[in-house]
C-alpha positions in Angstrom: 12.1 22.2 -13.9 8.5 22.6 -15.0 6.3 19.2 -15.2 4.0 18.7 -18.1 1.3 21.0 -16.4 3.6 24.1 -16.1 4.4 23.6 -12.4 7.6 24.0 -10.8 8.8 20.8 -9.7 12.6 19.3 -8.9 11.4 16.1 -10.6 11.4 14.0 -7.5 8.6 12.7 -5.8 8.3 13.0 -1.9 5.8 12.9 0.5 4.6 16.1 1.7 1.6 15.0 4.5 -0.5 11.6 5.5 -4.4 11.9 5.5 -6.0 9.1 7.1 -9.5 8.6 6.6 -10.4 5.4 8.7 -10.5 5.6 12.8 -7.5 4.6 15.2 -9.9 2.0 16.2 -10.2 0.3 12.2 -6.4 0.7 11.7 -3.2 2.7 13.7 -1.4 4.8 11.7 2.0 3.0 12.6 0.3 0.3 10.9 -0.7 1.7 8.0 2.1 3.5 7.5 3.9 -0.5 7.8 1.5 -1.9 5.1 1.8 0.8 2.6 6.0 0.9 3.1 6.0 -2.7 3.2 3.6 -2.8 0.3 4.8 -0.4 -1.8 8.6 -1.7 -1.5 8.3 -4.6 -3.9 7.4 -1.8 -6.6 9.6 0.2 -9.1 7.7 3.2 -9.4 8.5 6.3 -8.6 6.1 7.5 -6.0 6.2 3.8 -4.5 10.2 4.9 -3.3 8.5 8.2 -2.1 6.5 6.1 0.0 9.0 3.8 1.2 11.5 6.7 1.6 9.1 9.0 3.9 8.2 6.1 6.4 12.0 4.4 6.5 12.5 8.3 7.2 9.9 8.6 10.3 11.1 5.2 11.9 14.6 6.9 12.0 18.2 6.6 10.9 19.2 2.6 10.2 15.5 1.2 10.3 14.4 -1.1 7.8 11.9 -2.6 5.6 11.7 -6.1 7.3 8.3 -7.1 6.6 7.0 -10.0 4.4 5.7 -9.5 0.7 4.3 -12.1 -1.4 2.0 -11.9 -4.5 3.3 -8.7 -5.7 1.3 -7.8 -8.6 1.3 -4.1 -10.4 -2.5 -3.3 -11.7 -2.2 -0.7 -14.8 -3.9 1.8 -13.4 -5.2 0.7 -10.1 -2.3 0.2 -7.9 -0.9 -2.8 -6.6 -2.0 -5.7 -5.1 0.2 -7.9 -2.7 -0.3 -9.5 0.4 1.9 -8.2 3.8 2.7 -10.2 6.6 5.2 -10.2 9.8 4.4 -6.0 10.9 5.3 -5.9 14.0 8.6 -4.9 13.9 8.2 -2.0 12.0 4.8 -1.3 13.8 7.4 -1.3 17.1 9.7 1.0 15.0 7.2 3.3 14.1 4.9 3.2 17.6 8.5 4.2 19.4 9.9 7.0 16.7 10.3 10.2 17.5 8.8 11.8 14.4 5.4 9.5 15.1 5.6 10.1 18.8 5.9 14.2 18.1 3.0 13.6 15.5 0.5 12.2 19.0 2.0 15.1 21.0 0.6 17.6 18.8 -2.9 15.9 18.3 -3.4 15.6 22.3 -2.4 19.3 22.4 -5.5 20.5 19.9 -8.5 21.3 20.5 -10.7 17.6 20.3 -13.4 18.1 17.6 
């Protein structure tokens, strides 16, 4: 299928790679990876289920969205806005996957800028 622009496409959004652009120190990235699942689950939209898909995906088969929403409320245009709460267990979940745990492997095996 080609989208609207002419590119090739099979019309379902995924997640193809995580850029993180704060320290380990401001936030881990099991943790942001919890917020934006846990965030991003009260919403409809398509890349929203992306989001939730590709980090239910990297905590492994059976894991799940346990975390805490309240004050869900879609911007037009901006986002979302919603407050998180009770992390931890998919912080866990993420801190002990494999997928996360290959992810430090390979950053301790490159070269340290």
């Amino acid at each position: 299928m080609f989208d609207k622009t002419g590119t090739i496409t099979h019309g379902r959004p995924s997640v193809a790679s995580v850029s993180v652009l704060a320290t380990e120190e401001t936030i881990s990235l099991p943790r942001l990876l919890a917020v934006a699942c846990a965030a991003e689950s009260g919403s409809e939209h398509p890349l929203a289920a992306a989001i939730v898909a590709y980090v239910r995906k990297v905590m492994g088969e059976g894991a799940e969205v346990k975390a805490k929403i309240r004050d869900f409320q879609a911007v037009p245009g901006c986002g979302l806005r919603v407050a998180v709460s009770d992390l931890e267990p998919m912080v866990q979940a993420l801190e002990e996957a494999e997928e996360f745990n290959n992810y430090v492997n390979l950053r301790k095996a490159l070269p340290q800028e």
